[in-house]
C-alpha positions in Angstrom: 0.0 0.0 0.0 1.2 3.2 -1.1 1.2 6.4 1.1 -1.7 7.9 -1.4 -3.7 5.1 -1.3 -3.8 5.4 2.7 -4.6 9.0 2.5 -7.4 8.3 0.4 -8.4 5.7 2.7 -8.4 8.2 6.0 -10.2 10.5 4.3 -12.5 8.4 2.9 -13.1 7.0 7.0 -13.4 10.8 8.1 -16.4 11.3 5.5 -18.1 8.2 6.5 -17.3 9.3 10.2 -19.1 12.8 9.5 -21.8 11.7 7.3 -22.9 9.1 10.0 -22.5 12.5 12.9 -24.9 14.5 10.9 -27.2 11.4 9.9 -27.0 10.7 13.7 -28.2 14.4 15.0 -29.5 15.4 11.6 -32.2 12.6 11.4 -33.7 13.4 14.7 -34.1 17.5 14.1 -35.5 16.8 10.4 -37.9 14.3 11.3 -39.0 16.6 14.1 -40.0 20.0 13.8 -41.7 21.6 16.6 -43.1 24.9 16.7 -44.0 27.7 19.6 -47.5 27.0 21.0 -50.0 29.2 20.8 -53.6 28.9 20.8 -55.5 27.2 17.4 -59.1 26.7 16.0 -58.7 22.9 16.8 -55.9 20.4 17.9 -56.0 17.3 15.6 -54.8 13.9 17.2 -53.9 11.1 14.9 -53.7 7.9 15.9 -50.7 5.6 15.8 -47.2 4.9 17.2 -47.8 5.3 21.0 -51.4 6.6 20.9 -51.9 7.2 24.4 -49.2 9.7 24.5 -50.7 11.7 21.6 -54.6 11.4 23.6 -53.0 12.7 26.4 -51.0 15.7 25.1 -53.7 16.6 23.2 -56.4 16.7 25.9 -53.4 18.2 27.9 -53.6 21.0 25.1 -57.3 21.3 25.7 -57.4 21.4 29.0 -54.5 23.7 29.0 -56.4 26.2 26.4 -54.8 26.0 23.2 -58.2 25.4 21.8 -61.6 24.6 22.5 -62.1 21.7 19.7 -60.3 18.7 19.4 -60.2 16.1 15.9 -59.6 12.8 16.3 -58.4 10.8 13.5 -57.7 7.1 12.6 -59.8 3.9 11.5 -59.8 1.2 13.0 -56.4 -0.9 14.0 -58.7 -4.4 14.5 -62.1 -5.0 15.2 -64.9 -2.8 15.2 -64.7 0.7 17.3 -62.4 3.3 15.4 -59.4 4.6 16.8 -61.0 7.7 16.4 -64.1 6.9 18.5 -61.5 4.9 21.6 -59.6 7.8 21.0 -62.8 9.9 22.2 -64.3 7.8 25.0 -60.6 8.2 26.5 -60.5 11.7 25.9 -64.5 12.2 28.0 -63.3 9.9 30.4 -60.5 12.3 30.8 -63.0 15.8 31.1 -63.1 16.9 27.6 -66.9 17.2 26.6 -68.4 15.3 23.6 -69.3 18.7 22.1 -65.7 19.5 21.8 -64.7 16.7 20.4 -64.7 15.8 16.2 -64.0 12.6 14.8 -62.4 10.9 11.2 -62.9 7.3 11.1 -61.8 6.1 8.0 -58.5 7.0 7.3 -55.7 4.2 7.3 -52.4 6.3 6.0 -51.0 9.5 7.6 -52.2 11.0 3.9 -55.8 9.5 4.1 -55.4 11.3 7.6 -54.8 14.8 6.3 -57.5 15.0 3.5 -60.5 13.4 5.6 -59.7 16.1 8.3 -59.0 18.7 5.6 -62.6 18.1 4.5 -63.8 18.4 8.5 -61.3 21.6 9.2 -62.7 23.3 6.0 -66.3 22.7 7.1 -66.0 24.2 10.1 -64.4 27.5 8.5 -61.2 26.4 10.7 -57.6 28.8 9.5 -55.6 27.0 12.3 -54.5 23.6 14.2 -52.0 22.2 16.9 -50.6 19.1 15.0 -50.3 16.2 17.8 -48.7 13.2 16.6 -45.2 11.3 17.9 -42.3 12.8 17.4 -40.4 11.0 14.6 -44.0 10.9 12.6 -44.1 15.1 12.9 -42.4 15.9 9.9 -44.6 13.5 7.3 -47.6 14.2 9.1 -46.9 18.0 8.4 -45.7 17.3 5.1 -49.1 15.3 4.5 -51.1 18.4 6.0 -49.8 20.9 4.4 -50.4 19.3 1.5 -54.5 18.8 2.2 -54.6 22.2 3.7 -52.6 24.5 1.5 -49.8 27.0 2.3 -51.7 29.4 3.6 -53.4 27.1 6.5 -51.5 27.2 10.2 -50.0 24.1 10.9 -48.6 24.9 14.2 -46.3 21.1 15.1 -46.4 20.1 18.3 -45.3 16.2 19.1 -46.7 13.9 21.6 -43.6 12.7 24.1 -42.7 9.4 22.7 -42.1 6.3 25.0 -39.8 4.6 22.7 -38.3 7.3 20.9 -36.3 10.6 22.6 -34.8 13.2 19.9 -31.4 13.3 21.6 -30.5 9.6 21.5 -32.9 7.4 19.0 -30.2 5.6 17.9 -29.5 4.1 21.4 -32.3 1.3 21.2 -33.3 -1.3 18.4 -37.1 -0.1 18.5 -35.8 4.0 18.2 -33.6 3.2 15.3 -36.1 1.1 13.6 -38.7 3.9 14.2 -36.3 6.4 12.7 -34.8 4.9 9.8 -38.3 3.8 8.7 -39.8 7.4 9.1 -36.6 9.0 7.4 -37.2 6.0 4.5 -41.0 7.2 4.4 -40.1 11.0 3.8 -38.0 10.2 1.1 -40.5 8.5 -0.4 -43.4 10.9 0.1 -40.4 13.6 -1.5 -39.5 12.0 -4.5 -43.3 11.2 -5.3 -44.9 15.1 -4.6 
């Protein structure tokens, strides 16, 4: 081996080394935007990932007065009540009101997600919405309702904490990193196909 070739070599290791620091710390910031609260027309809950984390931060929201409506979205996961409507009971059982509370039962994909509530948010004359979903799922989700809602529509993000999954160190267990490189796989996707 000539001196060259090893000098090709080490740099070749320092750009692997650097690309895998930004992929490490990158990943997590990209995959999960957050934005300042402030208060909305309606917080929208989509179901998924740890779902009891996003029904509690979003009746947290409520109850904390970010807004006075709340829409829960998701069909059913397996057998016959809707994420949407279990989503619902939990959320009355927990003080919000029925009357507060707006539900989309059909969708099955974090796309299917946006349009059916774009349809119930433009109903209801709604211009703004606190985003609840886990964090690495923020940036698709927001991706997929801007896209249903247009530019000009308030998306304000706002993730659910996450039992599996911590922004500052998803790569440290087998369930983070397969949460994040499937979400950073699913962007791409959802990129390439706009």
């Amino acid at each position: 081996m000539g001196i060259k070739w090893i000098k090709k070599l080490v740099k070749l290791v320092i750009v692997i080394v650097v690309l895998a620091v930004i992929f490490l710390f990158g990943a997590s910031l990209y995959l999960s935007p957050q934005s300042k609260l402030e208060k909305a027309d309606t917080i929208v809950v989509i179901s998924g990932g740890d779902t009891d984390a996003r029904i509690n931060e979003g009746v947290a929201l409520y109850m904390d007065g970010f807004s006075d409506r709340i829409i829960f979205s998701g069909a059913a996961a397996e057998g016959d009540i809707s994420n949407a409507s279990a989503m619902k009971n939990i959320a009355m059982r927990k003080g919000v009101p029925a009357k507060a509370i707006l539900i989309e039962e059909d969708s099955k994909t974090t796309e299917e997600n946006a349009k059916d509530v774009a349809k119930i948010i433009n109903s209801n004359g709604f211009k703004s919405m606190i985003l609840v979903t886990s964090p690495y799922h923020q940036r698709r989700a927001y991706e997929a309702f801007r896209g249903a809602l247009g530019k000009d529509f308030k998306i304000i993000n706002h993730s659910a904490k996450d039992s599996q999954w911590r922004k500052a160190d998803w790569w440290s267990n087998s369930e983070a990193r397969f949460l994040t490189i499937g979400e950073v796989l699913k962007n791409l996707y959802a990129l390439v196909n706009k």
